[in-house]
GUMIRO-707490 format. One record per residue (C-alpha): y, z, x; residue in three letters. Coordinates in steps of 0.25 Angstrom, whole numbers, plus 5000, padded with zeros to 4 digits. Example, Ala and Ser with C-alpha at 12.3 -4.5 7.8 and 13.67 -1.06 7.14 Angstrom:
498250315049ALA
499650295055SER
END
This chain:
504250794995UNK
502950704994UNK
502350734979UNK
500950754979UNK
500050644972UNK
498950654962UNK
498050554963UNK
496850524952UNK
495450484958UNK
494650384951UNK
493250394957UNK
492450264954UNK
491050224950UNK
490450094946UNK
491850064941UNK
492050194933UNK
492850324937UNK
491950444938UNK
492150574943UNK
491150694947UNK
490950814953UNK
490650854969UNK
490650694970UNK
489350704962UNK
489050694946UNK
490050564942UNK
490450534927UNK
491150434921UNK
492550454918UNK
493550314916UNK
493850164921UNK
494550174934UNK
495550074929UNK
495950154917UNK
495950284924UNK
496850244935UNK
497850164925UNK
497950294919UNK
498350384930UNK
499150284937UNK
500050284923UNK
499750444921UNK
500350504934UNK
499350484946UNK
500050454959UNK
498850394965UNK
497450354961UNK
496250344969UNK
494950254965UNK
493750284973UNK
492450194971UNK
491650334974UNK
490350254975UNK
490650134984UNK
490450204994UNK
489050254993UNK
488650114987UNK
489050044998UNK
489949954991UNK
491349914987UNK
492349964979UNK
492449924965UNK
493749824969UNK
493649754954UNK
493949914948UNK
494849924958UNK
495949824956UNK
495849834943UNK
496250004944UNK
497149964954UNK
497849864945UNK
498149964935UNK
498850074943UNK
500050084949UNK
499950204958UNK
499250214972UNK
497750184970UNK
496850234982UNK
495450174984UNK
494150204989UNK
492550194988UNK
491850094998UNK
493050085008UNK
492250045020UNK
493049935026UNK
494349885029UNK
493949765019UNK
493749845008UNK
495349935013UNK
495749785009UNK
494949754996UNK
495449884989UNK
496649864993UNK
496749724988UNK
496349774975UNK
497349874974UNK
497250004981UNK
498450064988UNK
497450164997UNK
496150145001UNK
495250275003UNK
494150265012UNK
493050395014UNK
491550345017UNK
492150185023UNK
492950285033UNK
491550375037UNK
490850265040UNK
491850185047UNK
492950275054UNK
493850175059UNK
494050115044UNK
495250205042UNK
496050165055UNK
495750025052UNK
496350025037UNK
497450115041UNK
497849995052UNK
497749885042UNK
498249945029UNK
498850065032UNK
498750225031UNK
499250225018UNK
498250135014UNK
496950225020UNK
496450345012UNK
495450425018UNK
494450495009UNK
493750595012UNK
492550665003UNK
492450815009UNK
491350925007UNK
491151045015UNK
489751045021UNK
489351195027UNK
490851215030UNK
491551105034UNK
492250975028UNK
491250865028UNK
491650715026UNK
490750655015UNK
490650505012UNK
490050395001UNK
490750484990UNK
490350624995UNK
488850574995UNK
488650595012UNK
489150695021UNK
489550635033UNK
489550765041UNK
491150725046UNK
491950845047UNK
493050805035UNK
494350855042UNK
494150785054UNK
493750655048UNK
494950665039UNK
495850695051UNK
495250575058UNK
495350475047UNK
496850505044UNK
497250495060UNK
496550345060UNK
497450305047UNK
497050365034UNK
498350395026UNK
497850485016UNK
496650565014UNK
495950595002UNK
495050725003UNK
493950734994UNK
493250864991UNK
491950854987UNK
491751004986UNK
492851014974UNK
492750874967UNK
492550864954UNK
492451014953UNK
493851044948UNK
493851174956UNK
495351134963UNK
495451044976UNK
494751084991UNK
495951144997UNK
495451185008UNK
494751035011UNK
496250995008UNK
496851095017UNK
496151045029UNK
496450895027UNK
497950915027UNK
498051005037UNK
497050885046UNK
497850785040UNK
499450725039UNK
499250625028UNK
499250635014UNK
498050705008UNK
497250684995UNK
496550814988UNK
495150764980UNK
494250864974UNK
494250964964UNK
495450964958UNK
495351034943UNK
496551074938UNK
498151054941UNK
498251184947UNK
497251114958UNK
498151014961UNK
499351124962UNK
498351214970UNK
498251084978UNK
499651054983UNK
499951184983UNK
498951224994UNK
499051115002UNK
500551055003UNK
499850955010UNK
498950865000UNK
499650764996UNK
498850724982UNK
497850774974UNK
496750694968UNK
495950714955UNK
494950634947UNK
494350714935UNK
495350814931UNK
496250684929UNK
495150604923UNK
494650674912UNK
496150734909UNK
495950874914UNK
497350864922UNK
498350774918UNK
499150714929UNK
500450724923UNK
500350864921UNK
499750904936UNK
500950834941UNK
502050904932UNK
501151044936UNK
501250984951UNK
502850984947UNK
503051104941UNK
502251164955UNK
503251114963UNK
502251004969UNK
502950884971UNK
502350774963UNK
502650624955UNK
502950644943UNK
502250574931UNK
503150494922UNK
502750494907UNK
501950594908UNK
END
C-alpha cells in the first residue's frame, strides 16, 4: 500500500519564510535553509519552497536561496514562484529541485504544462492550483491568490493533468491559515476529476485534520502544512506515529 506523505511548505518572501492567513497578513517566521534542513532530518517526506511573490513582481525566483536549501536536504524538494517558461523549468532544476510547480506561468500560458511534461517528464510538473469559492463555484485564482481569473477550478485542473501534469497541488484559500481542518469537499472533487496523486493545502490545524484527511478521502495522497509545523504546534514524528496507530499507512521517522 502507497504510504501517505507529509510534506512541510516553506512560503517565501524576500529570502525569509513567512506565513499568514487567507494568503493575506504575512510575518516572519525562519531561514528557509535552516528550516528545510530541519524537516529533511525530523521526518518530512517532501518539502515544498514557493517564492510566493515572484509571481506578482514579475520576476525570478530566488535561485541563490534556492540551491543553497536544496543543498542541505535530502528528501524531494518541490519548487515554485515565477515559473512562466520552460527556461526557468531548467534553472530550478539545475539548482536542485526534484519537481517543479507552476500555477500563474500555467494561466497565462496553457501549453507550458505539455511542453515541460515532453521535455522533462510528468514526474517532474506540479500543478498548483490557488482555489476559492466565488458565489458557488471553485474559481481558479493566480499571482498568490491575488486575482481571480474567473476559470472554473475542476476543469482547469482536469485539463492541465490530461496535457502532463503529474501531480497537483490544491491550495484553499478559503481555509489557509485558518487551522479550522482541510477543504474536504474542494478535495473531494479534485480526486474524483483526477487519477494522479493529489496534495491537500489549507487549513490544516491539528493531527486529528490530517487523520480526518486520509480518512475521508482514501484518495489524497499527502497532506501539506506550513505553520502548525513551523511554530511547533504539531510535531511531525508524532502525526505520523498517530497516522500509524490509525491504520493509515505512512513512513516512519527513524530517531524520532
Amino acid at each position: 500500500m502507497i504510504t501517505k506523505r507529509i510534506i512541510p511548505c516553506l512560503d517565501v518572501r524576500d529570502g525569509r519564510v513567512v506565513k499568514g492567513t487567507n494568503f493575506q497578513g504575512l510575518r516572519d517566521v525562519s531561514s528557509p535553509v535552516s528550516l528545510a534542513e530541519y524537516y529533511s532530518s525530523h521526518g518530512a517526506d517532501e518539502l515544498v519552497f514557493y517564492d510566493i511573490t515572484a509571481s506578482a513582481e514579475g520576476r525570478k525566483l530566488f535561485t541563490e536561496i534556492l540551491t543553497e536549501t536544496a543543498r542541505r536536504v535530502f528528501i524531494p524538494l518541490t519548487v515554485g514562484g515565477g515559473i512562466g517558461s520552460l527556461e526557468d523549468f531548467d534553472r530550478v532544476l539545475k539548482c536542485g529541485a526534484d519537481k517543479v510547480s507552476v500555477n500563474s506561468g500555467a494561466i497565462r500560458n496553457p501549453s507550458l504544462v505539455g511542453e515541460a511534461a515532453k521535455r522533462y517528464g510528468s514526474q517532474c510538473v506540479v500543478l498548483s492550483a490557488d482555489i476559492k469559492r466565488v458565489n458557488g463555484r471553485f474559481s481558479v485564482f493566480a499571482k498568490g491568490g491575488r486575482e481571480d481569473t474567473g476559470m472554473e477550478a475542476i476543469g482547469w485542473i482536469r485539463r492541465c493533468v490530461e496535457e502532463g501534469a503529474g501531480e497537483v497541488v490544491v491550495n484553499s484559500i478559503d481555509t489557509d491559515g485558518v487551522k479550522g481542518g482541510f477543504d474536504l469537499p474542494m478535495l473531494a472533487a479534485v480526486c474524483e476529476a483526477v487519477s494522479v496523486p493529489v496534495i491537500a493545502s489549507g487549513g490544516a490545524g491539528t493531527i486529528g485534520d490530517f487523520l480526518t484527511l486520509f480518512r475521508t478521502i482514501p484518495g489524497v495522497d499527502a497532506g501539506l502544512a506550513a505553520s502548525i509545523f513551523h511554530f511547533g504546534e504539531v510535531e511531525i514524528s508524532e502525526l505520523k506515529r498517530e497516522m500509524a496507530e490509525a491504520g493509515i499507512p505512512v513512513r516512519t521517522v527513524r530517531n524520532a
